[in-house]
matplotlib code that plots the C-alpha trace (Angstrom):
import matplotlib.pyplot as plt

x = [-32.7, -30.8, -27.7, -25.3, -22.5, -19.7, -17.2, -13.9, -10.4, -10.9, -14.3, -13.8, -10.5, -12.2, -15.3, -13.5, -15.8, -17.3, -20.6, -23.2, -26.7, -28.7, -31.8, -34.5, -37.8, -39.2, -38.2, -35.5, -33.0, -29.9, -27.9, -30.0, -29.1, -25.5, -26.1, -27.7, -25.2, -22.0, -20.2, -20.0, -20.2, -19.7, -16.3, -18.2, -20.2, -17.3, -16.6, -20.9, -20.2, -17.4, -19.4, -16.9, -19.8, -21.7, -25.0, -27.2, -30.2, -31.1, -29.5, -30.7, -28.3, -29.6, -29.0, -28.0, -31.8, -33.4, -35.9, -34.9, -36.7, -36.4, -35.0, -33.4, -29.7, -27.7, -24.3, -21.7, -18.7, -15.8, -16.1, -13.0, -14.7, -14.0, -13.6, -15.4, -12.8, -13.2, -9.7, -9.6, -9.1, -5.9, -5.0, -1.6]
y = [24.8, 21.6, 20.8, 18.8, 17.3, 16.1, 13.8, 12.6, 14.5, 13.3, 15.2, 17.8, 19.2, 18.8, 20.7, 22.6, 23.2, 20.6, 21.7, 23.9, 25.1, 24.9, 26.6, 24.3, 25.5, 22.1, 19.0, 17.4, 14.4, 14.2, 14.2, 17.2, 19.4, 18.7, 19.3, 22.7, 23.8, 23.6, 26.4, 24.6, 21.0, 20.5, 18.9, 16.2, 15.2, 12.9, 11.2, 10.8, 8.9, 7.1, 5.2, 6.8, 8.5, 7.4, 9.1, 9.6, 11.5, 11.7, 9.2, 6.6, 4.7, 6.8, 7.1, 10.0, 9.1, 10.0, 12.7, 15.2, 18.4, 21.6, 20.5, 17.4, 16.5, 15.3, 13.4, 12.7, 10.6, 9.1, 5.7, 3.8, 1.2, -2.2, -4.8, -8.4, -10.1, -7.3, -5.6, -2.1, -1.0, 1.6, 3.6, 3.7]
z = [8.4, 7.9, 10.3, 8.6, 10.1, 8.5, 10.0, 9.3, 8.0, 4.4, 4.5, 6.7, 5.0, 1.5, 2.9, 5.7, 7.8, 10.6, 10.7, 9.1, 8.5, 4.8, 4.1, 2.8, 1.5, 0.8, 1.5, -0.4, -1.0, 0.9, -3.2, -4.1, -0.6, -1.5, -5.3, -4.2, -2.0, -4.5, -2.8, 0.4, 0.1, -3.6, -2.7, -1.4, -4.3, -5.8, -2.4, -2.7, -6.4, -5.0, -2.4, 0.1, 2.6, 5.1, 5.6, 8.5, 8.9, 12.7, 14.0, 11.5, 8.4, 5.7, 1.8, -0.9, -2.0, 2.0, 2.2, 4.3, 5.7, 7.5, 11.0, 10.1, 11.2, 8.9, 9.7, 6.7, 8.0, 5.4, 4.9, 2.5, 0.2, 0.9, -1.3, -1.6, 0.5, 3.6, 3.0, 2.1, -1.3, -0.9, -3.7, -4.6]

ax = plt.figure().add_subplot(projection="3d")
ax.plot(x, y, z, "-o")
ax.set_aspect("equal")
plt.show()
């Protein structure tokens, strides 16, 4: 099983859940888990394309493209892009 942990309001009420186990035969990508698990984290998938999420996997900075595995801990926390100038980019 993969924990995945998911942080934020943004995420959490377009998921609505906080945390949850996924079944993983093999290893796998942290894009692909999502991907694979549309009926509970498919919400998340355009915050993924947007740049908006900030991955972890065990406690370490990670990317959509991480290998992950049976056992792992993965943390998804909302994260606003930011523009060039370090002001935040606030749709209107």
């Amino acid at each position: 099983m993969i924990t995945v942990l998911i942080f934020g309001l943004t995420l959490r009420d377009a998921v609505g859940e906080t945390e949850f186990d996924c079944k993983a035969s093999e290893p796998t990508t942290v894009r692909k888990l999502i991907e694979s698990n549309q009926d509970r984290m498919g919400p998340l998938l355009q915050f993924l394309l947007n740049r908006e999420v900030m991955i972890a996997v065990n406690k370490k900075v990670s990317g959509e493209d991480t290998v992950i595995k049976d056992g792992d801990i993965v943390k998804l926390s909302y994260q606003s892009r930011t523009s060039y100038d370090g002001t935040r980019d606030i749709p209107v």
